[in-house]
ROMIKOL-555506 format. One record per residue (C-alpha): chain; residue number from 1; x, y, z; residue in three letters. Coordinates in pm, 1 decimal, padded with zeros to 6 digits. Layout:
N
chaine=A num=NUM east=X north=Y up=Z residu=Ala
...
***
This chain:
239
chaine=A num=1 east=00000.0 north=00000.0 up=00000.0 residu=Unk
chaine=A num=2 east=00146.7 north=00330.2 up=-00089.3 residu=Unk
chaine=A num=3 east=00028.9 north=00496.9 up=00296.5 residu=Unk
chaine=A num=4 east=00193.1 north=00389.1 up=00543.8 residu=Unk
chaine=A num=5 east=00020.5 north=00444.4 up=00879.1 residu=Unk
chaine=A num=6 east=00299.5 north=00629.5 up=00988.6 residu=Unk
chaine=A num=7 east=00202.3 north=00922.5 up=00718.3 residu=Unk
chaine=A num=8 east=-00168.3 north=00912.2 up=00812.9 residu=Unk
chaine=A num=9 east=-00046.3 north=00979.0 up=01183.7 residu=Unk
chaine=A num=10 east=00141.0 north=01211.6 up=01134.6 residu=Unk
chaine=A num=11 east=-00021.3 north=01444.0 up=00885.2 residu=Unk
chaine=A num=12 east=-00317.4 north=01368.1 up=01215.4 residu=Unk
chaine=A num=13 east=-00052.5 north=01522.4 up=01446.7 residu=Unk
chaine=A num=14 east=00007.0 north=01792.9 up=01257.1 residu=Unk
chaine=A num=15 east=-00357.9 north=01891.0 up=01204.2 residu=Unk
chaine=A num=16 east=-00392.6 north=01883.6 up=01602.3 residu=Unk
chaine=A num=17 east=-00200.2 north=02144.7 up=01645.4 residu=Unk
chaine=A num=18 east=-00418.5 north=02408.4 up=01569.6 residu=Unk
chaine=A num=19 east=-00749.9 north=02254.4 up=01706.8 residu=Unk
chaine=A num=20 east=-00972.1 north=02574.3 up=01649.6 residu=Unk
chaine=A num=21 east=-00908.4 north=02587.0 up=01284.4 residu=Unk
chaine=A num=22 east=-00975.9 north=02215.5 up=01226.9 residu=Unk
chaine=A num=23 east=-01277.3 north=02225.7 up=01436.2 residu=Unk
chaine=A num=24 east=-01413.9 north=02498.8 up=01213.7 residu=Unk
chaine=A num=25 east=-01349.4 north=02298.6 up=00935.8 residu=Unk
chaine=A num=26 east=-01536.4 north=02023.3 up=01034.9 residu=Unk
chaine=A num=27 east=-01817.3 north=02265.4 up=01167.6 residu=Unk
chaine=A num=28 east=-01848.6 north=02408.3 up=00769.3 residu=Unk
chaine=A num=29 east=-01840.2 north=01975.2 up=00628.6 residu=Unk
chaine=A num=30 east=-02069.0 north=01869.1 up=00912.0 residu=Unk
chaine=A num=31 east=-02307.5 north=02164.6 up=00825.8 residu=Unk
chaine=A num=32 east=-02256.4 north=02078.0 up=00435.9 residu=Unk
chaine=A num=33 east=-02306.2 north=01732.9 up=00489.4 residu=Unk
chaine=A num=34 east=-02643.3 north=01779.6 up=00699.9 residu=Unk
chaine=A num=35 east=-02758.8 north=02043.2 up=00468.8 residu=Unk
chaine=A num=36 east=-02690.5 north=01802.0 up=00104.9 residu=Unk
chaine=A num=37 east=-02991.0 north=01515.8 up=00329.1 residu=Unk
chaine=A num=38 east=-03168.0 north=01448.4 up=00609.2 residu=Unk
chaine=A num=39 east=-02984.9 north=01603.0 up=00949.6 residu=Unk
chaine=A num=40 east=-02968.5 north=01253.1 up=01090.8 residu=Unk
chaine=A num=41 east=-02640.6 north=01039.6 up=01004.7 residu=Unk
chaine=A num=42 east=-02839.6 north=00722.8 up=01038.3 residu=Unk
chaine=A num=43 east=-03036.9 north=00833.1 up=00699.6 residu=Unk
chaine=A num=44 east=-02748.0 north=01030.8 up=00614.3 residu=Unk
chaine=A num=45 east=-02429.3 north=00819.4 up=00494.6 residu=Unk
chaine=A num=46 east=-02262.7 north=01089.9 up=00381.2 residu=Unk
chaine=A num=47 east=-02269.3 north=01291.1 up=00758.4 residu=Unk
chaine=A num=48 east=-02218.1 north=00945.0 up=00898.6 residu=Unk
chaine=A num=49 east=-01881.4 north=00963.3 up=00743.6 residu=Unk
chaine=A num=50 east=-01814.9 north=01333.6 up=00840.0 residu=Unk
chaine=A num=51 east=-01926.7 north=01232.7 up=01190.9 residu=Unk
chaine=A num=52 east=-01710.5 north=00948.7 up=01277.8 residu=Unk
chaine=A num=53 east=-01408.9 north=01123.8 up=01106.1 residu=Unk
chaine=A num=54 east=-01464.0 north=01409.9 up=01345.9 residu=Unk
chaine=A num=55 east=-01463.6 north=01155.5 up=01648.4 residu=Unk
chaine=A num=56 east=-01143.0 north=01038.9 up=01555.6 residu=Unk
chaine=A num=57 east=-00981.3 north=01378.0 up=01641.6 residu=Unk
chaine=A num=58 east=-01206.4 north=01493.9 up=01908.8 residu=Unk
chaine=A num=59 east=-01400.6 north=01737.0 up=01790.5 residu=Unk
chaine=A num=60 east=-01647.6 north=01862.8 up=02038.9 residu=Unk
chaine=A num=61 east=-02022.0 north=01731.2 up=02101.7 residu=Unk
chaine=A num=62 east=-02133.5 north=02156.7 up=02091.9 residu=Unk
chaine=A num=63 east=-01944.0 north=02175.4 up=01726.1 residu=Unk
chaine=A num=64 east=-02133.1 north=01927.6 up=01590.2 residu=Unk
chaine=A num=65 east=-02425.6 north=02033.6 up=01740.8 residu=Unk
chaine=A num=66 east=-02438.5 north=02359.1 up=01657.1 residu=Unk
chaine=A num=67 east=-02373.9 north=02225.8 up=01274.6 residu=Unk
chaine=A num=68 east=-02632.4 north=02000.9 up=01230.7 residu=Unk
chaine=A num=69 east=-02892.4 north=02287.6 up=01393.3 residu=Unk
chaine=A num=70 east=-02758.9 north=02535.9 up=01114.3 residu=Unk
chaine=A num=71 east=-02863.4 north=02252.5 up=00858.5 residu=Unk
chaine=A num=72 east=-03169.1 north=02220.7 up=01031.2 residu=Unk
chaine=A num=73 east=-03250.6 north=02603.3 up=01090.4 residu=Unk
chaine=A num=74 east=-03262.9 north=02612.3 up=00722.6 residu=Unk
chaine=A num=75 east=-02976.9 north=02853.9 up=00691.0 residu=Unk
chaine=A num=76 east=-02940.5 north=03040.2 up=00371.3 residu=Unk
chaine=A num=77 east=-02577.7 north=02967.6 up=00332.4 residu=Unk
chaine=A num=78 east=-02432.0 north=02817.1 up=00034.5 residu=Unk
chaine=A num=79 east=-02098.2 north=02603.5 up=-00024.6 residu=Unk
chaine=A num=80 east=-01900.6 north=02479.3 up=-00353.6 residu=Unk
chaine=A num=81 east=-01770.1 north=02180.7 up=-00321.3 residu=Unk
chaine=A num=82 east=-01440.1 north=02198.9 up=-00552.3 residu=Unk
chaine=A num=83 east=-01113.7 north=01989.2 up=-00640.7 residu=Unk
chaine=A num=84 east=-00765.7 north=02164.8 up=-00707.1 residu=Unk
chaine=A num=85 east=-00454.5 north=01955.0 up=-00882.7 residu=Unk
chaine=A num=86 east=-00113.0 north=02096.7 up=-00895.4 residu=Unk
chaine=A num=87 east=00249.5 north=01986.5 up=-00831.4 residu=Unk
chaine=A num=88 east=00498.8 north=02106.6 up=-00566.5 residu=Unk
chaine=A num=89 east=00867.6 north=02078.2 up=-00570.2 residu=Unk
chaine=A num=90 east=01004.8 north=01803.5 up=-00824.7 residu=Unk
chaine=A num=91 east=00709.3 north=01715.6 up=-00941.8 residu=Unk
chaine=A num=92 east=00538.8 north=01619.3 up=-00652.1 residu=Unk
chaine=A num=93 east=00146.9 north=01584.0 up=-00675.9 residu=Unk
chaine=A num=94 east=-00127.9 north=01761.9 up=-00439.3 residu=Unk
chaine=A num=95 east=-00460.6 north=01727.8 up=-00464.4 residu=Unk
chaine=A num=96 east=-00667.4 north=02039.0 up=-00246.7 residu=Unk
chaine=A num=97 east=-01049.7 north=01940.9 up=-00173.7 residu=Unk
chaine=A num=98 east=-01204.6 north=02268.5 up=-00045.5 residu=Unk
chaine=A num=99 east=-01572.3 north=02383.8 up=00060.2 residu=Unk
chaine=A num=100 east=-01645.9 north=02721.5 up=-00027.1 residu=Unk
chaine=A num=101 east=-01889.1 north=03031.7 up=-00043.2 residu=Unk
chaine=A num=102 east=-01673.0 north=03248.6 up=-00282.4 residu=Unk
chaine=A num=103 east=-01530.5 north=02998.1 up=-00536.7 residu=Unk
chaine=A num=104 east=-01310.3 north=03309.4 up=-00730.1 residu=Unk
chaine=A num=105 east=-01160.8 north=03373.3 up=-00358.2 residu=Unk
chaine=A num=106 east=-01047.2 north=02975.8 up=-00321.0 residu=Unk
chaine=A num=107 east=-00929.5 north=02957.2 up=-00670.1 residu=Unk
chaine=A num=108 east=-00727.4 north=03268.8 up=-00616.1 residu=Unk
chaine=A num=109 east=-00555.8 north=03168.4 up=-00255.0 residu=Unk
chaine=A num=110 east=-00445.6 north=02782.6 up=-00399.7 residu=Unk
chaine=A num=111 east=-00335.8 north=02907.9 up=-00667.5 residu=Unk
chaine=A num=112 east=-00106.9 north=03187.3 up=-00510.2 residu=Unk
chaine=A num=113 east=-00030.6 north=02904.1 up=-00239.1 residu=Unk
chaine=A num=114 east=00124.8 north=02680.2 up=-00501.3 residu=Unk
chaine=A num=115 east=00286.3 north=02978.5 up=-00699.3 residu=Unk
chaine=A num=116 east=00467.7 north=03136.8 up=-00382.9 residu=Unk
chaine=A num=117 east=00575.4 north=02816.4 up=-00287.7 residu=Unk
chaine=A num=118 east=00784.0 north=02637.0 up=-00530.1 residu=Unk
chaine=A num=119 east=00406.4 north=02458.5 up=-00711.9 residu=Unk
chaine=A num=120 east=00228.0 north=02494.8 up=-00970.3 residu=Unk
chaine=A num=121 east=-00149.8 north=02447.8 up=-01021.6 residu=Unk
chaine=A num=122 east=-00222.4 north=02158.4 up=-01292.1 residu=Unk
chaine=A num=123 east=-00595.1 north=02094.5 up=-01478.4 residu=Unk
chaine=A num=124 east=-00849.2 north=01868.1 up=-01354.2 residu=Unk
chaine=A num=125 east=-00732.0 north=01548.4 up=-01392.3 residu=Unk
chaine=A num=126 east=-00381.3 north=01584.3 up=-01396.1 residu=Unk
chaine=A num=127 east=-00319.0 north=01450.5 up=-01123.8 residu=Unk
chaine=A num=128 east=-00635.0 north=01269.1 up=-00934.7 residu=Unk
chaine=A num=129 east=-00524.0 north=00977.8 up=-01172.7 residu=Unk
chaine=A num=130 east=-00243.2 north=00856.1 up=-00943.1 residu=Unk
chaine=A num=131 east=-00435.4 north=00866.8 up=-00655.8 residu=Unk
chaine=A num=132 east=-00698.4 north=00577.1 up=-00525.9 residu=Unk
chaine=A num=133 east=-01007.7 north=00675.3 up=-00351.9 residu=Unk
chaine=A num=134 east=-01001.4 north=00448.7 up=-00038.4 residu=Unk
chaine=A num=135 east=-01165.6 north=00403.0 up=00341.3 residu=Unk
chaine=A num=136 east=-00917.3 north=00361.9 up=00559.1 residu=Unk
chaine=A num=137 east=-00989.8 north=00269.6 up=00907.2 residu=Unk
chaine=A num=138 east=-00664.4 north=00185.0 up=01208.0 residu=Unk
chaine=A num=139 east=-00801.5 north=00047.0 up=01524.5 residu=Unk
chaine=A num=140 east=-00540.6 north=-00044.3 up=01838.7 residu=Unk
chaine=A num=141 east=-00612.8 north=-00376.8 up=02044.6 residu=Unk
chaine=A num=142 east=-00622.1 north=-00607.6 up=01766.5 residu=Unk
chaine=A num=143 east=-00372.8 north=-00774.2 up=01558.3 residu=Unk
chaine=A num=144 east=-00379.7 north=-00805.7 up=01150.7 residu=Unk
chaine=A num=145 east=-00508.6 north=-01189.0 up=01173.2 residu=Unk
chaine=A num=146 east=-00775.5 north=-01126.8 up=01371.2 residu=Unk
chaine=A num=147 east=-00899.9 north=-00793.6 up=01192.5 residu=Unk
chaine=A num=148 east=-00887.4 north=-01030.3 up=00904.3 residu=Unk
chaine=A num=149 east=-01013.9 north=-01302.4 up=01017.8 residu=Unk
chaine=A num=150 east=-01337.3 north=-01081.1 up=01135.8 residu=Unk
chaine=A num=151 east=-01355.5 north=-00915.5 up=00832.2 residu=Unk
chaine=A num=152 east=-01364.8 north=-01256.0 up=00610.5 residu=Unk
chaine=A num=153 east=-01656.0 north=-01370.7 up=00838.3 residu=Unk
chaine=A num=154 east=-01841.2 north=-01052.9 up=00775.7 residu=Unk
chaine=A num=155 east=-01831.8 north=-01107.6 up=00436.5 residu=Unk
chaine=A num=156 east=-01614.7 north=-00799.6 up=00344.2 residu=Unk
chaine=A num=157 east=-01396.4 north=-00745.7 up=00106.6 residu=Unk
chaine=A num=158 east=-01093.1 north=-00538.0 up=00153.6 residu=Unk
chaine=A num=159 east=-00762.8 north=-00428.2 up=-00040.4 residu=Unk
chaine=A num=160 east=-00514.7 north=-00482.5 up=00258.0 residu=Unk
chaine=A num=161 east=-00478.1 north=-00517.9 up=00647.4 residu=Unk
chaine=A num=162 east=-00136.5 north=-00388.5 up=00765.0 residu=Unk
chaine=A num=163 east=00002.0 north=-00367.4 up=01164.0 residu=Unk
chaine=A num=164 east=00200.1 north=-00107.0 up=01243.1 residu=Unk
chaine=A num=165 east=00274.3 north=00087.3 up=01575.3 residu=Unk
chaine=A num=166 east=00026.1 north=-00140.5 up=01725.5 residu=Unk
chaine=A num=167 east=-00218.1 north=-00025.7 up=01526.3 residu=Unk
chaine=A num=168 east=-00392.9 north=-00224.0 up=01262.5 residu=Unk
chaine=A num=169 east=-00491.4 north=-00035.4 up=00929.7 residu=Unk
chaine=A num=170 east=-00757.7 north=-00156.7 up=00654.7 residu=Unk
chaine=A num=171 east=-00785.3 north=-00011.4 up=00344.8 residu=Unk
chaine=A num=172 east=-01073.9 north=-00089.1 up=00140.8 residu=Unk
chaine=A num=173 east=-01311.7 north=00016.9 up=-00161.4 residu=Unk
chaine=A num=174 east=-01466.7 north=00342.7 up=-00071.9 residu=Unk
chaine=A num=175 east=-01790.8 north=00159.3 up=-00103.5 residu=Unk
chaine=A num=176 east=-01697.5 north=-00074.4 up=00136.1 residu=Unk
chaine=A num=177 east=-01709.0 north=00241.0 up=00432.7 residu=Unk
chaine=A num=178 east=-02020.8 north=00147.0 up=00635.2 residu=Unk
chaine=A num=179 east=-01962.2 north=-00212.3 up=00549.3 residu=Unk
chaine=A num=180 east=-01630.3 north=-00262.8 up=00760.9 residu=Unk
chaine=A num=181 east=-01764.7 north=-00027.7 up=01031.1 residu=Unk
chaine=A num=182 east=-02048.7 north=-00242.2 up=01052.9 residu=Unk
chaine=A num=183 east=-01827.8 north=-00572.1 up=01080.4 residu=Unk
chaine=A num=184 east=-01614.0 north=-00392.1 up=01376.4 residu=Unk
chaine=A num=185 east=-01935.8 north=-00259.8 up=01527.3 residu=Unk
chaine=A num=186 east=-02071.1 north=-00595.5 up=01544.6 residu=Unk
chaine=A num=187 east=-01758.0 north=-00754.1 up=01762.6 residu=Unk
chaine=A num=188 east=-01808.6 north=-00432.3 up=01974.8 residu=Unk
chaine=A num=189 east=-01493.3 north=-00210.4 up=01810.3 residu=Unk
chaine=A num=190 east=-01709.0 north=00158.9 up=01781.2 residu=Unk
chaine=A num=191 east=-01362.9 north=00346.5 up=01868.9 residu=Unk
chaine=A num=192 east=-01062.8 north=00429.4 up=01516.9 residu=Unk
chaine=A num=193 east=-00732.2 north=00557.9 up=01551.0 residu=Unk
chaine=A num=194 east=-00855.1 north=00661.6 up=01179.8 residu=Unk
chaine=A num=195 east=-01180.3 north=00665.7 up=01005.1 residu=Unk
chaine=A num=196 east=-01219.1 north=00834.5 up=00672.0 residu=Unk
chaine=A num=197 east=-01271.5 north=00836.9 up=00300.0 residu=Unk
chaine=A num=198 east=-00930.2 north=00947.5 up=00160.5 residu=Unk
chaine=A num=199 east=-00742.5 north=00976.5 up=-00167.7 residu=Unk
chaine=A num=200 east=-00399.2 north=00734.9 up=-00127.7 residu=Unk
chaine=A num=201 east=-00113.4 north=00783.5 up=-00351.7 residu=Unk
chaine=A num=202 east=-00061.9 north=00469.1 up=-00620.3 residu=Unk
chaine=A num=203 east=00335.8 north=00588.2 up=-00570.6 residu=Unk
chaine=A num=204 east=00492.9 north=00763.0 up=-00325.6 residu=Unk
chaine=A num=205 east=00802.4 north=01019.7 up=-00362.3 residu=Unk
chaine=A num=206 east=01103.3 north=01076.6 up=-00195.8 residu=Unk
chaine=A num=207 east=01221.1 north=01430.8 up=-00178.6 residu=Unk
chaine=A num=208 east=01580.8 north=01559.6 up=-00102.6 residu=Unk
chaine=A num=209 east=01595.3 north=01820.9 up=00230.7 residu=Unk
chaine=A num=210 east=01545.4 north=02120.0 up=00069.7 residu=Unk
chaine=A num=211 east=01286.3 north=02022.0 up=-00178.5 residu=Unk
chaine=A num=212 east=01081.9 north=01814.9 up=00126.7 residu=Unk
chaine=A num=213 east=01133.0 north=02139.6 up=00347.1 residu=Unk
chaine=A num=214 east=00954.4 north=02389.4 up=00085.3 residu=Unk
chaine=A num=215 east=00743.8 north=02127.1 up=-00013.4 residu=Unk
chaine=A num=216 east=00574.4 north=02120.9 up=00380.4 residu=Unk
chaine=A num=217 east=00605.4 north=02461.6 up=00320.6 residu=Unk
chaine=A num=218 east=00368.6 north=02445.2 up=00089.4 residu=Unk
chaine=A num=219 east=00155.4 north=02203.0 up=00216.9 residu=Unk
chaine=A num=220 east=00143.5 north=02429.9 up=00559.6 residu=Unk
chaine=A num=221 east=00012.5 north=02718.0 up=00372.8 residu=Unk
chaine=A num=222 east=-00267.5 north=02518.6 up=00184.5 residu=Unk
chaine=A num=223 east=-00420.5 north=02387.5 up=00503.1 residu=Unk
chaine=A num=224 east=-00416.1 north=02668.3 up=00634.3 residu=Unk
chaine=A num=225 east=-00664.3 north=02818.8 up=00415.6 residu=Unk
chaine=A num=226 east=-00975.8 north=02876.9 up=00577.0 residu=Unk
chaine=A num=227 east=-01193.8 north=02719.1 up=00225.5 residu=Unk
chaine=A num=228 east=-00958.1 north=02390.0 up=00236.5 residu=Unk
chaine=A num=229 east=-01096.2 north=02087.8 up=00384.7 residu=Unk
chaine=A num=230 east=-00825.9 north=01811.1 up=00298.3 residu=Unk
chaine=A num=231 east=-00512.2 north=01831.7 up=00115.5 residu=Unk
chaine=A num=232 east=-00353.6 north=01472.7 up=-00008.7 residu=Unk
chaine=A num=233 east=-00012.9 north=01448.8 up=-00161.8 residu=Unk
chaine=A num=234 east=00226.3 north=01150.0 up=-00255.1 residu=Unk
chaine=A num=235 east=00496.2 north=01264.3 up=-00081.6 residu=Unk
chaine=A num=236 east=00692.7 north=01005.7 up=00156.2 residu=Unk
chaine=A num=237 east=00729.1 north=01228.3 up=00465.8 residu=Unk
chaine=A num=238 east=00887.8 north=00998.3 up=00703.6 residu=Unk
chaine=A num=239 east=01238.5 north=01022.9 up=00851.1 residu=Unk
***
């Protein structure tokens, strides 16, 4: 598998350290989400999803809850939800999912984002090819057999389990989401390490130090834009 779960934790790590900007991202996808169906995730796949990603890092009960009664208060407010390719330093590939209420403001900040920092934005397609849409979920306590083993007897199909840090990853089709979280639901596993619908590299890069430096560089100043939502690279960031 291209991830490792070392990458997943620590792009997580990183995101944690400004908990107020992450929690208002999850406030605008949660209120998207609610707003796109019904303002109940157990009609709702696609706040289901938002929801238990948000559990995984913590986001407060009164965030959510203020979200959902947005979508519910019938609020006025509108978001686009749009997909940015470019490249960063050696050809590198980033893919920018963003949620936004002023789509010439978004387009203009990524694109200065990549331009100031050693990128360049690419056209639709350009680079989404090299990238899988996946679930991944990591859950601690169990080891790669028996994840596997529980799995199988569930019926599900999945691309890989790994073990790693004492943690157990599955990737699987993204169709296969609620499937696998209803197999670990059923032997009483309800708490993930990670739980989300992501885009995984097909082939991951190795950068020299000064191209990986301005490359997190520029990966820093994406996600920090208030209209960006997830940014995915292939980019091998560990030591």
């Amino acid at each position: 598998m291209g991830r490792k779960w070392n990458n997943i934790k620590d792009k997580k790590a990183e995101k944690d350290k400004n908990t107020s900007r992450i929690y208002a991202k999850f406030g605008r996808e949660i209120y998207v989400a609610a707003k796109q169906g019904e303002p109940d995730p157990e009609s709702n796949q696609a706040l289901k999803v938002v929801l238990e990603r948000a559990k995984t890092y913590s986001v407060p009960k009164h965030i959510i809850d203020k979200a959902i009664e947005k979508a519910k208060g019938g609020s006025e407010e509108n978001y686009d939800e749009l997909r940015y390719e470019g490249f960063g330093p050696n050809g590198s590939m980033i893919i920018v999912d963003t949620l936004t209420n002023n789509v010439n403001r978004t387009a203009s900040e990524v694109r200065a984002a990549f331009g100031k920092n050693g990128g360049n934005m690419g056209v639709s397609g350009s680079v989404a090819y090299m990238f899988d849409s996946t679930a991944v979920f990591g859950i601690e306590g169990k080891s790669a057999d028996e994840v596997l083993e529980l799995l199988m007897e569930a019926d599900v199909d999945v691309r890989d389990v790994l073990e790693e840090d004492e943690i157990v990853i599955v990737y699987a089709e993204p169709d296969q989401y609620h499937a696998v979280q209803e197999a670990f639901k059923n032997v009483g596993i309800t708490e993930f390490t990670v739980a989300e619908l992501t885009m995984l590299p097909q082939n991951e890069v190795t950068l020299d130090d000064e191209s990986k430096a301005q490359f997190e560089k520029l990966i820093d100043v994406l996600e920090d834009l208030d209209d960006v939502q997830q940014v995915y690279h292939n980019v091998d960031l560990g030591e």
